[in-house]
Biopython code that builds the backbone (N, CA, C, O; Angstrom):
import numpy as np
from Bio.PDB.StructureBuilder import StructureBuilder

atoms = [
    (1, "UNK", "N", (116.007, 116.630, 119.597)),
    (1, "UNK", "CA", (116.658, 115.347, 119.556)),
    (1, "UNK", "C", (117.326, 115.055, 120.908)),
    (1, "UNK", "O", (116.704, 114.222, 121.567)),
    (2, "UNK", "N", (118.284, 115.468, 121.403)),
    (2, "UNK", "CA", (118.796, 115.808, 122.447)),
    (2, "UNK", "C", (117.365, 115.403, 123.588)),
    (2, "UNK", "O", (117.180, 114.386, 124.256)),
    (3, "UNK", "N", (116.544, 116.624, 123.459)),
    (3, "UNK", "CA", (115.513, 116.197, 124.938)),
    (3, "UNK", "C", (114.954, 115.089, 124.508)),
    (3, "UNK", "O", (114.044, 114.905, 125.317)),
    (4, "UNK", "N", (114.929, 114.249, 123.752)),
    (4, "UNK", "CA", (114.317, 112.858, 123.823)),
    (4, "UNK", "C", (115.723, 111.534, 124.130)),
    (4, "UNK", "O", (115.545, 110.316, 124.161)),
    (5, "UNK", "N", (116.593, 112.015, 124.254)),
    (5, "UNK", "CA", (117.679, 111.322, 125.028)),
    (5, "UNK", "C", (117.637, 110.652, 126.202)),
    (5, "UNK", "O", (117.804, 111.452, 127.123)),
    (6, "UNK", "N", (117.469, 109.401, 126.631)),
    (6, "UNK", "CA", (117.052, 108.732, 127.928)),
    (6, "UNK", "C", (117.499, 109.582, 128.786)),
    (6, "UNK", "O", (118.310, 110.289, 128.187)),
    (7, "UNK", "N", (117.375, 110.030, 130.311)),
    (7, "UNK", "CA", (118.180, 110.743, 131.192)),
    (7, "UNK", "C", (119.235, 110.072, 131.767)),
    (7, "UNK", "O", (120.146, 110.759, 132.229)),
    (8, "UNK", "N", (119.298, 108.945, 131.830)),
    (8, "UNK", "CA", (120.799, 108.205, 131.679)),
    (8, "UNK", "C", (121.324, 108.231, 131.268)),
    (8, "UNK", "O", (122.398, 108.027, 131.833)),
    (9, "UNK", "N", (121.388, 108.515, 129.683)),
    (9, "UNK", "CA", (122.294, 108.369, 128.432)),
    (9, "UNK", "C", (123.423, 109.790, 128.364)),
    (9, "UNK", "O", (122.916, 110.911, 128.412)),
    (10, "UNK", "N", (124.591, 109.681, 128.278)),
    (10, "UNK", "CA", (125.086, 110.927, 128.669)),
    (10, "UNK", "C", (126.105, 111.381, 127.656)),
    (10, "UNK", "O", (126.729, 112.441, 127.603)),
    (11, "UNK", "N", (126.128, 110.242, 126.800)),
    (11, "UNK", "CA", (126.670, 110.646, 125.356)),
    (11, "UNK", "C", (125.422, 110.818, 124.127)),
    (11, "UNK", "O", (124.352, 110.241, 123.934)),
    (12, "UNK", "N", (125.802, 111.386, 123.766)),
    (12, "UNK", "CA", (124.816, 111.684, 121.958)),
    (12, "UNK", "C", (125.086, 110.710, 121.204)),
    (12, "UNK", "O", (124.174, 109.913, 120.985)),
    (13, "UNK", "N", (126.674, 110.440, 120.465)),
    (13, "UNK", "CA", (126.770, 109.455, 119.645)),
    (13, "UNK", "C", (127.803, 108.079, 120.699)),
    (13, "UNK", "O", (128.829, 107.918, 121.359)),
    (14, "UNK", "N", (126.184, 107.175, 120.026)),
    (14, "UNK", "CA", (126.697, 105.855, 120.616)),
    (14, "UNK", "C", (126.883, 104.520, 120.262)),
    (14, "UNK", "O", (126.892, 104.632, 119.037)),
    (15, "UNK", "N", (127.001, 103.610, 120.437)),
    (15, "UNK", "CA", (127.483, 102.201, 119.700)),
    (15, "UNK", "C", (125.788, 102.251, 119.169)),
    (15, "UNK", "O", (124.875, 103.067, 119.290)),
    (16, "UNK", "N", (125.929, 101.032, 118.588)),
    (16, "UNK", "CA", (124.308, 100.060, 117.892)),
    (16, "UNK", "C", (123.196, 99.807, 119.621)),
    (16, "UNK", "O", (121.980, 99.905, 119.787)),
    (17, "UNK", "N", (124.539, 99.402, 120.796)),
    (17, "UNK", "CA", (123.957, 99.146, 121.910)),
    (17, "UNK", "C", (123.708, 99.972, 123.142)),
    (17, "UNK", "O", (123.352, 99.692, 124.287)),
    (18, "UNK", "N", (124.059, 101.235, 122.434)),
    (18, "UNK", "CA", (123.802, 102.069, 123.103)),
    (18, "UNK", "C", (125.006, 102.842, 124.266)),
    (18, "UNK", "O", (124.881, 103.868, 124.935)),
    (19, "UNK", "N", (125.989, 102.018, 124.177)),
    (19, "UNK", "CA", (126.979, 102.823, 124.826)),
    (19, "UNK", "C", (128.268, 103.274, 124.383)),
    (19, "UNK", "O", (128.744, 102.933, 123.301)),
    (20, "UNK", "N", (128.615, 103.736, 124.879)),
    (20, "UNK", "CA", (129.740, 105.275, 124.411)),
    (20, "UNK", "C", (130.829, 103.898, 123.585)),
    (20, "UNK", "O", (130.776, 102.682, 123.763)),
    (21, "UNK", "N", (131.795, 104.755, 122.630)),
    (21, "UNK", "CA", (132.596, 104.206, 121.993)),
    (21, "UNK", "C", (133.750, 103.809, 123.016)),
    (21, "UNK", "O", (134.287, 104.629, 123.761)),
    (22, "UNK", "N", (134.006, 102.724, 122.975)),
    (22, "UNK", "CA", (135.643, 102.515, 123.933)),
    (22, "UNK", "C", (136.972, 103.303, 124.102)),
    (22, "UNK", "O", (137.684, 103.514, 125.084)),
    (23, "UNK", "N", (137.074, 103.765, 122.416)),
    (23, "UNK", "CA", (138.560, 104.608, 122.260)),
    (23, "UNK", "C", (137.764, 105.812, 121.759)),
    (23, "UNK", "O", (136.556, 105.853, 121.528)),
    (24, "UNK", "N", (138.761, 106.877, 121.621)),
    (24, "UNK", "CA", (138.809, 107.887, 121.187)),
    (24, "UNK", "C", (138.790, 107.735, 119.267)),
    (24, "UNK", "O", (138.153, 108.509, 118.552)),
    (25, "UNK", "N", (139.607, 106.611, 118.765)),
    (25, "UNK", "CA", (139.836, 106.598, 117.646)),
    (25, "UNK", "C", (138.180, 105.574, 117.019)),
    (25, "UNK", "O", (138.224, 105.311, 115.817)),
    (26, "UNK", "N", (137.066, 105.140, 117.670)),
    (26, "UNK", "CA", (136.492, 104.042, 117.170)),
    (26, "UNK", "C", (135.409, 104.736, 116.455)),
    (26, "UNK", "O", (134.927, 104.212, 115.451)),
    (27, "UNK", "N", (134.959, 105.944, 116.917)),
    (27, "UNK", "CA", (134.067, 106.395, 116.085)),
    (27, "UNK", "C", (134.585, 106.541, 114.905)),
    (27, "UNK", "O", (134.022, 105.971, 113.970)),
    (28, "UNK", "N", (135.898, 107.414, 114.631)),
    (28, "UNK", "CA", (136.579, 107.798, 113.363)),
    (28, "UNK", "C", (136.735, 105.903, 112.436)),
    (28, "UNK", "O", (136.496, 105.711, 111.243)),
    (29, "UNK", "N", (137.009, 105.238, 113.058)),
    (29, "UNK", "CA", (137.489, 104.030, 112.535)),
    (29, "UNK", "C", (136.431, 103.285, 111.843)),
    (29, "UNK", "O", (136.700, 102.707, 110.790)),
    (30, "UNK", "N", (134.428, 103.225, 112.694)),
    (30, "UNK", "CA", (133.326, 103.366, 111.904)),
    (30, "UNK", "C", (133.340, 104.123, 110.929)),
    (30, "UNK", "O", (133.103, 103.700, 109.797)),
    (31, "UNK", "N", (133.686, 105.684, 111.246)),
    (31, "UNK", "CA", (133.033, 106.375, 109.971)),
    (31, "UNK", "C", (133.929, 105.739, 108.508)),
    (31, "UNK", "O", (133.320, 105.277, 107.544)),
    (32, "UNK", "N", (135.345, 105.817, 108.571)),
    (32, "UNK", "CA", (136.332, 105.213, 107.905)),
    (32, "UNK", "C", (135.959, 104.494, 106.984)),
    (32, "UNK", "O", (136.146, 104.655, 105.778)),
    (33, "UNK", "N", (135.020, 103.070, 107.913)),
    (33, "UNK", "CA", (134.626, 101.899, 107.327)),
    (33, "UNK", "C", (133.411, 102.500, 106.464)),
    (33, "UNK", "O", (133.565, 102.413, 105.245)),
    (34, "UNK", "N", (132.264, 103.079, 106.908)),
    (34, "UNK", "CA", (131.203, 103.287, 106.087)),
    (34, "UNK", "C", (131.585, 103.869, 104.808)),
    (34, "UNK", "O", (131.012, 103.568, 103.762)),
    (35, "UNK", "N", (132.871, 104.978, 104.902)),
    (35, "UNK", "CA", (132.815, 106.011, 103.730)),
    (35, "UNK", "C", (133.456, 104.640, 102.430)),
    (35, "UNK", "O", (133.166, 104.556, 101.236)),
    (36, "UNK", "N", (134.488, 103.628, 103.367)),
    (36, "UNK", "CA", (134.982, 102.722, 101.981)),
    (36, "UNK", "C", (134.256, 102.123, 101.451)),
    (36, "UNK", "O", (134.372, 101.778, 100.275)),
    (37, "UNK", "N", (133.094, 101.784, 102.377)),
    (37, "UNK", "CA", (132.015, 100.836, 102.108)),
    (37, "UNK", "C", (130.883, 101.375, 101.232)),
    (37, "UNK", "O", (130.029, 100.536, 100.949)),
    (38, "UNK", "N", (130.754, 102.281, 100.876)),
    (38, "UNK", "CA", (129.955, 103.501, 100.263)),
    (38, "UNK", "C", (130.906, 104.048, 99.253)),
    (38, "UNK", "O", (130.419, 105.073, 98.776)),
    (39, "UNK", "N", (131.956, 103.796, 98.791)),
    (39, "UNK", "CA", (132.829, 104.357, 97.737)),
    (39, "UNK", "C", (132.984, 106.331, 98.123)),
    (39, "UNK", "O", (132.914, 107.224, 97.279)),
    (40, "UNK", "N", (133.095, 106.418, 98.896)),
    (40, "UNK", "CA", (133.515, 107.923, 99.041)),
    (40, "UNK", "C", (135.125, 108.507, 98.852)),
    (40, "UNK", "O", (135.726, 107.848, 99.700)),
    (41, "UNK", "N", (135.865, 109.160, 98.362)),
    (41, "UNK", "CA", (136.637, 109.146, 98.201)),
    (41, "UNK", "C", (137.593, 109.139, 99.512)),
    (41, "UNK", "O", (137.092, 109.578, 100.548)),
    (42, "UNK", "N", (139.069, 108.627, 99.549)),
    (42, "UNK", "CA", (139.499, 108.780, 100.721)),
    (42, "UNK", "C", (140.136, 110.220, 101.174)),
    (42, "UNK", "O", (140.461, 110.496, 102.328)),
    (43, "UNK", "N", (140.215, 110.812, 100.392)),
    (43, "UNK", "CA", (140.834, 112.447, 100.858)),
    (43, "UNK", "C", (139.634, 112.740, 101.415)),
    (43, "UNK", "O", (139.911, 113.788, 101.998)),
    (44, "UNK", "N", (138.536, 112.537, 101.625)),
    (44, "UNK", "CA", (137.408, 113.095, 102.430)),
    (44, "UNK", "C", (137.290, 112.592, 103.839)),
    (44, "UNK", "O", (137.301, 111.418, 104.210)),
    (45, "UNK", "N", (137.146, 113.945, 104.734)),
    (45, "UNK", "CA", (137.027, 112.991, 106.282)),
    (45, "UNK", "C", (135.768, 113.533, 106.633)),
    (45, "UNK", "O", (135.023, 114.279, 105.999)),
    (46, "UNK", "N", (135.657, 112.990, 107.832)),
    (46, "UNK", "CA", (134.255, 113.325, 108.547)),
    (46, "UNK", "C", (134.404, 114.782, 108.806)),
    (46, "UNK", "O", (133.375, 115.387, 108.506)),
    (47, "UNK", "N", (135.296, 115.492, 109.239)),
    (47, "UNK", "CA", (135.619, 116.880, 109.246)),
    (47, "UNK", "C", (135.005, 118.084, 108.347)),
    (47, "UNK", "O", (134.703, 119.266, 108.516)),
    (48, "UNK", "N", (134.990, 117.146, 107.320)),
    (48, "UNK", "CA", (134.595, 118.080, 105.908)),
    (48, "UNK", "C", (133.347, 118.349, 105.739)),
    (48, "UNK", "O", (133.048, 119.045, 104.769)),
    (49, "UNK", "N", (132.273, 117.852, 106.665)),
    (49, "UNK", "CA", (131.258, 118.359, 106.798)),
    (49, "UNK", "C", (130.997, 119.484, 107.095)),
    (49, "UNK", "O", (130.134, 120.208, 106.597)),
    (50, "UNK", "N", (132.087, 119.821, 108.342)),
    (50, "UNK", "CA", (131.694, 121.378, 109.090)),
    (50, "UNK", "C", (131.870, 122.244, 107.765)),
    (50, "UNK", "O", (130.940, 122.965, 107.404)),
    (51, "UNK", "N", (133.017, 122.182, 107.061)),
    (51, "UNK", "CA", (133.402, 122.935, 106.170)),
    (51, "UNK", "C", (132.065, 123.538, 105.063)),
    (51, "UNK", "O", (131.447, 124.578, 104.835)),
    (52, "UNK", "N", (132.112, 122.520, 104.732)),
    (52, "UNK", "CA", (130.649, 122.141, 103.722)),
    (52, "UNK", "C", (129.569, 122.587, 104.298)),
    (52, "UNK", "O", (129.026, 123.445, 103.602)),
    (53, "UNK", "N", (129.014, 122.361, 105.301)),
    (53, "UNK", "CA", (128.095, 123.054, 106.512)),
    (53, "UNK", "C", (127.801, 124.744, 106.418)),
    (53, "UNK", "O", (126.925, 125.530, 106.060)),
    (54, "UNK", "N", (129.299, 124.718, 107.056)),
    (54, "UNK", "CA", (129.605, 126.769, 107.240)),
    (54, "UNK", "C", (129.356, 127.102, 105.903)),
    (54, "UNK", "O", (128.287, 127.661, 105.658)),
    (55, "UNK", "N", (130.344, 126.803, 104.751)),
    (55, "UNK", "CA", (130.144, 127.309, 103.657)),
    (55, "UNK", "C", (128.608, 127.565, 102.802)),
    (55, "UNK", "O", (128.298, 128.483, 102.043)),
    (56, "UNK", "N", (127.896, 126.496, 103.211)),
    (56, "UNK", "CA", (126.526, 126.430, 102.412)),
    (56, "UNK", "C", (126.197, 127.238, 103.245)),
    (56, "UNK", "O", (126.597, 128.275, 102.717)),
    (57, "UNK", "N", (125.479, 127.699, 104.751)),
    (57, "UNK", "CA", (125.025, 128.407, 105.417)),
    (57, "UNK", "C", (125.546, 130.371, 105.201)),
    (57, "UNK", "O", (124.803, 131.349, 105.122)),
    (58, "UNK", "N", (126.815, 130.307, 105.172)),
    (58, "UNK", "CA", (126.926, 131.781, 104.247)),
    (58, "UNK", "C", (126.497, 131.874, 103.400)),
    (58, "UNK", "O", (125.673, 132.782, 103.290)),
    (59, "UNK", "N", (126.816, 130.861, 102.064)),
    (59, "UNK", "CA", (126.226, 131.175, 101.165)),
    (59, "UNK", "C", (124.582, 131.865, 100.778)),
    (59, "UNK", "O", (124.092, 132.904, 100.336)),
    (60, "UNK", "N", (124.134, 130.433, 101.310)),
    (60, "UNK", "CA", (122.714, 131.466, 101.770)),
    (60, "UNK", "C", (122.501, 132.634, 102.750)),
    (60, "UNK", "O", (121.340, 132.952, 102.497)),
    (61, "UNK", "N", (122.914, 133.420, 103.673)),
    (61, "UNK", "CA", (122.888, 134.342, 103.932)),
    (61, "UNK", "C", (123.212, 134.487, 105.459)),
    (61, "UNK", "O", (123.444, 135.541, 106.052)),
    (62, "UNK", "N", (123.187, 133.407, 105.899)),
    (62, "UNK", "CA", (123.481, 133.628, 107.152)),
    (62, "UNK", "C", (124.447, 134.215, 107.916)),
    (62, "UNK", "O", (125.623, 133.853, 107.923)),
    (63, "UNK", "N", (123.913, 135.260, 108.667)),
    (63, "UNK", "CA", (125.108, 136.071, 109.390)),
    (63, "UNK", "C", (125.998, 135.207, 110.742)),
    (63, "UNK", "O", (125.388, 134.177, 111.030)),
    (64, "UNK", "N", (126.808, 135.336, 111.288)),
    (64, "UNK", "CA", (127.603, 134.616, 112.600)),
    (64, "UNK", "C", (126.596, 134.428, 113.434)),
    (64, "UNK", "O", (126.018, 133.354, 113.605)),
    (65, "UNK", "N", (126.331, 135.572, 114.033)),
    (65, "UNK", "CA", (125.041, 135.270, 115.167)),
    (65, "UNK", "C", (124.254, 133.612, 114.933)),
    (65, "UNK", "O", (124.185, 132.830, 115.881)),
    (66, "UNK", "N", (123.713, 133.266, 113.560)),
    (66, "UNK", "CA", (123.006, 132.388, 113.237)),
    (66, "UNK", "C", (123.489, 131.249, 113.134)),
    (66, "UNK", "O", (122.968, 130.170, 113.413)),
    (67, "UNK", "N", (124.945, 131.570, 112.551)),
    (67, "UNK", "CA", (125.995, 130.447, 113.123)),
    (67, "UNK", "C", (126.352, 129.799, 113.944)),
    (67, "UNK", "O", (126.564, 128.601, 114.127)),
    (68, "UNK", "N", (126.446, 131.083, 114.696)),
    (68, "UNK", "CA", (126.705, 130.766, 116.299)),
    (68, "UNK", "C", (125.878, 129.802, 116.961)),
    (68, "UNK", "O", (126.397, 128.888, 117.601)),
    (69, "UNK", "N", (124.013, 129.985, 116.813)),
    (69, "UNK", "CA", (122.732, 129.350, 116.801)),
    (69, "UNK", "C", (122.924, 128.044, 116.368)),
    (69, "UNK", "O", (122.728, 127.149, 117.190)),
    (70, "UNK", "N", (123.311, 127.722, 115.098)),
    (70, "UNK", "CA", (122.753, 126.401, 114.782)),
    (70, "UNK", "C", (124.170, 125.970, 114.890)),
    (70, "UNK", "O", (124.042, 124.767, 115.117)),
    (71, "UNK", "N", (125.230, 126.179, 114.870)),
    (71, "UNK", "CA", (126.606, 125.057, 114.779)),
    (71, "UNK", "C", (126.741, 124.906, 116.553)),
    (71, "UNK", "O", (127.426, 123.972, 116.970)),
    (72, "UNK", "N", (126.170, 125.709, 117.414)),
    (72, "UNK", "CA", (126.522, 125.877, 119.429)),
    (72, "UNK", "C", (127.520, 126.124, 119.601)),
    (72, "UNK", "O", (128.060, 125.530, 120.535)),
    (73, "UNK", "N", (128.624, 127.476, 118.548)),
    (73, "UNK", "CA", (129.424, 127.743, 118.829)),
    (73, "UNK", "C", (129.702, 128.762, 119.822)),
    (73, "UNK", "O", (128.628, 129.068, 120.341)),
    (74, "UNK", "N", (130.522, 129.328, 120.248)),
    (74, "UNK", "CA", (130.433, 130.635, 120.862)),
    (74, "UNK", "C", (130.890, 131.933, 119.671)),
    (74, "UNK", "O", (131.208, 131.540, 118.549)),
    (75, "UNK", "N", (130.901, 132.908, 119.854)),
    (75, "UNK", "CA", (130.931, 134.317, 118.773)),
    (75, "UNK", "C", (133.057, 133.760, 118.238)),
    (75, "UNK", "O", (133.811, 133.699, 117.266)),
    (76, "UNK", "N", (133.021, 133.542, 119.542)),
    (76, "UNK", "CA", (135.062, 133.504, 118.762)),
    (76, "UNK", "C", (135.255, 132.354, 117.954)),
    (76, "UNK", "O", (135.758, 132.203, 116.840)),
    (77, "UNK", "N", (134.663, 131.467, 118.889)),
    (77, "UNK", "CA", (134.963, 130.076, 117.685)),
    (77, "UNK", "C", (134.149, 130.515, 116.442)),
    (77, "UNK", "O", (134.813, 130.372, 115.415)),
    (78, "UNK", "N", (133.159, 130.907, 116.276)),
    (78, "UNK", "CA", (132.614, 131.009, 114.995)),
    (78, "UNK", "C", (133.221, 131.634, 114.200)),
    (78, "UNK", "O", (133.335, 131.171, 113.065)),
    (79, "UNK", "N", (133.856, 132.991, 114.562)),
    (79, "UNK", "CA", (134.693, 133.670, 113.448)),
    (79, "UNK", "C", (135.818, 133.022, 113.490)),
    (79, "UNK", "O", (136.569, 133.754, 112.846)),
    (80, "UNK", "N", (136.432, 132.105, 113.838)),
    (80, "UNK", "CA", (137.966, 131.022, 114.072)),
    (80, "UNK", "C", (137.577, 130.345, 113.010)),
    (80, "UNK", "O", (138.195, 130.436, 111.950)),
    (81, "UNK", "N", (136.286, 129.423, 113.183)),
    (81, "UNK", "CA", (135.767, 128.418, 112.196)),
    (81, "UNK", "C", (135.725, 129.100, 110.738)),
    (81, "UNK", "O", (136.515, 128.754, 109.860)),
    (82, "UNK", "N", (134.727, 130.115, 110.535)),
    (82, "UNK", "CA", (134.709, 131.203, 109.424)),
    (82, "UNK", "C", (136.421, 131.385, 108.827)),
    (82, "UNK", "O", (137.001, 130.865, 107.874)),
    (83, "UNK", "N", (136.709, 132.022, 109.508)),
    (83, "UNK", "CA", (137.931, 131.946, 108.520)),
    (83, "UNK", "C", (138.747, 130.615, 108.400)),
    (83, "UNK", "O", (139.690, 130.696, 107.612)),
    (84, "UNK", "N", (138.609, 129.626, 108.906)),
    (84, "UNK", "CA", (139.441, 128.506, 108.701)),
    (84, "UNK", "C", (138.520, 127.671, 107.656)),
    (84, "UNK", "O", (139.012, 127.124, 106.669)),
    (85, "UNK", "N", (137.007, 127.623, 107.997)),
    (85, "UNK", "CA", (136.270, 126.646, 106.746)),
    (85, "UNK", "C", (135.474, 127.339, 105.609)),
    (85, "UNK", "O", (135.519, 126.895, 104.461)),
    (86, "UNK", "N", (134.615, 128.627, 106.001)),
    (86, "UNK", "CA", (133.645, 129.034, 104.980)),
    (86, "UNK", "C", (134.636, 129.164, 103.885)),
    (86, "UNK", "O", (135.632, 129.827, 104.174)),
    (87, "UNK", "N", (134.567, 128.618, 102.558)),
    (87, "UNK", "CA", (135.130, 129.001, 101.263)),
    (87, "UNK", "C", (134.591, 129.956, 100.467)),
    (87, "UNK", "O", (133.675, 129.885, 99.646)),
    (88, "UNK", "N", (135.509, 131.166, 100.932)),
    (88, "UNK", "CA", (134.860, 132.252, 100.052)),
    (88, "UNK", "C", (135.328, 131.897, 98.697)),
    (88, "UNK", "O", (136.237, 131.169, 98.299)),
    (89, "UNK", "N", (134.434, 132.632, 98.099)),
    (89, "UNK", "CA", (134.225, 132.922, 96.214)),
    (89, "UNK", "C", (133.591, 134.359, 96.066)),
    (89, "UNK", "O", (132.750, 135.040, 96.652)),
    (90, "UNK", "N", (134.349, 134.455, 95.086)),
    (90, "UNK", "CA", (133.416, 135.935, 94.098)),
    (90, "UNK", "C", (131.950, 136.466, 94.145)),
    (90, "UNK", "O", (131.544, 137.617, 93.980)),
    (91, "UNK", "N", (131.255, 135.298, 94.419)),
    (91, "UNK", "CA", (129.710, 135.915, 94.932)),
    (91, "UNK", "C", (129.543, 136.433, 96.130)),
    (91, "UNK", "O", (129.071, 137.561, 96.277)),
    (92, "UNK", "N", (129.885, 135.721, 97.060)),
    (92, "UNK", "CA", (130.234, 136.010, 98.615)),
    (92, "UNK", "C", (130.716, 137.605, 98.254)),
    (92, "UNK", "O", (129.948, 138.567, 98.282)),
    (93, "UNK", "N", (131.909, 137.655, 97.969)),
    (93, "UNK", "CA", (132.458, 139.276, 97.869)),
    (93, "UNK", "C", (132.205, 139.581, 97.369)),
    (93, "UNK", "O", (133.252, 139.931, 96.824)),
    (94, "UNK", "N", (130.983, 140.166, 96.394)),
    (94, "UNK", "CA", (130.303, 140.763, 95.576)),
    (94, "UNK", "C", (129.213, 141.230, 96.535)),
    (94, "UNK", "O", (128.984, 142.424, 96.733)),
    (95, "UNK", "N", (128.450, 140.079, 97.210)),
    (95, "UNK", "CA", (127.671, 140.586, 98.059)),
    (95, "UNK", "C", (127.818, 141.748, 98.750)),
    (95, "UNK", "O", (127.143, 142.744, 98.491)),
    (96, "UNK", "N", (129.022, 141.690, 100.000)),
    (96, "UNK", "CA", (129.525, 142.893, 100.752)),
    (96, "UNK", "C", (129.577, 144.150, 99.576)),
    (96, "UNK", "O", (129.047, 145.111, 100.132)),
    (97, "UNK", "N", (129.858, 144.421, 98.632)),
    (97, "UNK", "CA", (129.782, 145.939, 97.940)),
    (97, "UNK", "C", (127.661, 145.772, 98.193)),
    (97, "UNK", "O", (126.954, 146.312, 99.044)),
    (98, "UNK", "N", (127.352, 145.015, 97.287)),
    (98, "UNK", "CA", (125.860, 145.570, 97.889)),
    (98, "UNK", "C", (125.284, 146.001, 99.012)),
    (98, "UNK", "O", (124.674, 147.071, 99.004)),
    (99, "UNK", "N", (125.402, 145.118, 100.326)),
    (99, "UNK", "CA", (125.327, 145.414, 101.585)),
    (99, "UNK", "C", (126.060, 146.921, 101.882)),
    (99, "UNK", "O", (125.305, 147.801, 102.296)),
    (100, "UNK", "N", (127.419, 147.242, 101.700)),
    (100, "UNK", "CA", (127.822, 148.735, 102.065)),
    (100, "UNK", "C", (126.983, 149.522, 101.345)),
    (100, "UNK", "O", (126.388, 150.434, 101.920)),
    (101, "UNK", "N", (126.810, 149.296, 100.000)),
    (101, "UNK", "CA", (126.210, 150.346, 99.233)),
    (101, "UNK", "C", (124.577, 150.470, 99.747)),
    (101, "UNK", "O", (124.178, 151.621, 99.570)),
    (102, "UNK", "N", (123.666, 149.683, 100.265)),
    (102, "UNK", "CA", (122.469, 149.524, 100.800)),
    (102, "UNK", "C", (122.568, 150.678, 101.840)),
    (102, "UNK", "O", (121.935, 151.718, 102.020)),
    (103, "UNK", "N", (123.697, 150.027, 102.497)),
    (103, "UNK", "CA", (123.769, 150.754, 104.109)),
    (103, "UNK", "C", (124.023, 152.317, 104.002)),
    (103, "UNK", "O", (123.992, 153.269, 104.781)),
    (104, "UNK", "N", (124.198, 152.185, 103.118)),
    (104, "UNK", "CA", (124.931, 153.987, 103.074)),
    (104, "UNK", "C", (124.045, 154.792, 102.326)),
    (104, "UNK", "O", (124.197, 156.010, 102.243)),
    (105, "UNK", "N", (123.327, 154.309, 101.897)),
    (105, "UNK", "CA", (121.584, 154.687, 100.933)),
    (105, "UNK", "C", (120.659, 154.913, 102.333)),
    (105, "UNK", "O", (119.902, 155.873, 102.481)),
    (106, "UNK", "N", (120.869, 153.832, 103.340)),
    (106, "UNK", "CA", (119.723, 153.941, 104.006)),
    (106, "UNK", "C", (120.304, 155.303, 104.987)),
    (106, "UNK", "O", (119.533, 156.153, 105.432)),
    (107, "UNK", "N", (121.903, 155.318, 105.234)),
    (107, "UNK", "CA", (122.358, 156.363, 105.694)),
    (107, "UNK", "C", (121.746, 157.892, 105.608)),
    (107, "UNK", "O", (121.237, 158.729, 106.354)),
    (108, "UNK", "N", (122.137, 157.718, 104.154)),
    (108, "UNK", "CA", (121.928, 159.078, 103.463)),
    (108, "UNK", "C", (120.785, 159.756, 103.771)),
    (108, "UNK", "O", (120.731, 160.926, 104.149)),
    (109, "UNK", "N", (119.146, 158.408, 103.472)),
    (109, "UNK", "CA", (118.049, 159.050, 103.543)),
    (109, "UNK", "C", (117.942, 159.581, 105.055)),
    (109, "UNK", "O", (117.615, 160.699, 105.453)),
    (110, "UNK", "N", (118.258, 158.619, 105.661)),
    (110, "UNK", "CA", (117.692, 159.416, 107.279)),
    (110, "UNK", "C", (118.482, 160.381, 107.848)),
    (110, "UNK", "O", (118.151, 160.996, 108.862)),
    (111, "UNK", "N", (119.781, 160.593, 107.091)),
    (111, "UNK", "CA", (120.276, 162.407, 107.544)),
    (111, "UNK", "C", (119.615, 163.210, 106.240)),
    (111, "UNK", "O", (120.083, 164.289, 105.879)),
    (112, "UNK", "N", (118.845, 162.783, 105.783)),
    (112, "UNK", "CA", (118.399, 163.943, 104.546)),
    (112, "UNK", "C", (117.401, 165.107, 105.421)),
    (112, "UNK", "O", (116.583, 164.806, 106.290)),
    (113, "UNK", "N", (117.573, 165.864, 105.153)),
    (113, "UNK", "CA", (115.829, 166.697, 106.081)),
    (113, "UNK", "C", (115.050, 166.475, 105.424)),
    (113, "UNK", "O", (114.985, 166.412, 104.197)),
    (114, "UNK", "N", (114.254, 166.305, 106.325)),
    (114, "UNK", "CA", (112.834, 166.297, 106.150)),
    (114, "UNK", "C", (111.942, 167.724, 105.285)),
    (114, "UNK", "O", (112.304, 168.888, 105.454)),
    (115, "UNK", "N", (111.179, 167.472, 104.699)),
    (115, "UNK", "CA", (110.695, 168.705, 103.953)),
    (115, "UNK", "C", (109.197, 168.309, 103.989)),
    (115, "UNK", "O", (108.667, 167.234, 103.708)),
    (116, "UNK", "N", (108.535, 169.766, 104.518)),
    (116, "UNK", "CA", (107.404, 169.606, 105.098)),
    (116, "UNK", "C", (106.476, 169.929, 103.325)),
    (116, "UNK", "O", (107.067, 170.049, 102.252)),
    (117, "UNK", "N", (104.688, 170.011, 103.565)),
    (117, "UNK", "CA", (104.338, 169.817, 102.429)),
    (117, "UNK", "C", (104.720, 171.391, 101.224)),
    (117, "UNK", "O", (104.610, 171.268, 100.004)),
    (118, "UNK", "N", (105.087, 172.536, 101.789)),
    (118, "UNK", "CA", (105.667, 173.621, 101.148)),
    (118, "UNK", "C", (107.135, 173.496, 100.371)),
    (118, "UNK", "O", (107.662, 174.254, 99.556)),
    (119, "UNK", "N", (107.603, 172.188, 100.973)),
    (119, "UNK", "CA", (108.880, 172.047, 100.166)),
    (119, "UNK", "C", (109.835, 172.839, 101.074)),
    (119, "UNK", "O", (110.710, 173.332, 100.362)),
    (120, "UNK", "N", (109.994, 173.128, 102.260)),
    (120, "UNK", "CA", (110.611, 173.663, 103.498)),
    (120, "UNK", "C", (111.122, 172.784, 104.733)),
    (120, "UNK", "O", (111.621, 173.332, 105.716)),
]
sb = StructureBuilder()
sb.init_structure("model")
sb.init_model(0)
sb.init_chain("A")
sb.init_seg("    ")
for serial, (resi, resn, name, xyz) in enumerate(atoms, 1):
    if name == "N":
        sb.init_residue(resn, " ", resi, " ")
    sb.init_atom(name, np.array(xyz, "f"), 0.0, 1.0, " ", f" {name:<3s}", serial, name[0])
structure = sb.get_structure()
């Protein structure tokens, strides 16, 4: 998306005519208008996406690294973001006992010795 961006164009999000918003507050003041205009509730901001975002993306499985990948965070902001938006629940932490318990199975086998076909 991005490389099909005119090479002039030097903002991402822009008016209908193509150029940057005037204030700092006008994008928020569009989105504002669409969400009343669309019946969305007002305790919801544009913000609440990231939240909603991170959270669905753990959920399904994604580790930080991948985070890091698709949100263009760096490794600190991602674990900053992580603990400030992903909403953990009981499945989430249920998971981690499987994962340790996996890891420590796969542990076990590869310090096990090896036993040749005599059982030695």
């Amino acid at each position: 998306m991005i490389d099909a961006l005119p090479a002039a164009q030097h903002h991402i999000v822009v008016r209908d005519d193509g150029q940057p918003f005037k204030t700092a507050n006008a994008l928020g003041a569009l989105i504002h208008h669409w969400r009343d205009e669309i019946g969305i509730r007002k305790e919801l901001h544009f913000y609440d996406c990231r939240s909603t975002a991170v959270t669905r993306l753990v959920r399904a499985g994604c580790n930080i690294g991948e985070l890091v990948g698709h949100m263009g965070w760096s490794l600190a902001y991602a674990a900053q973001m992580l603990s400030r938006y992903a909403a953990i629940d009981p499945d989430m932490t249920d998971g981690i006992l499987d994962k340790v318990l996996s890891a420590e199975l796969r542990r076990a086998a590869l310090a096990a010795p090896v036993q040749n076909e005599d059982g030695e």
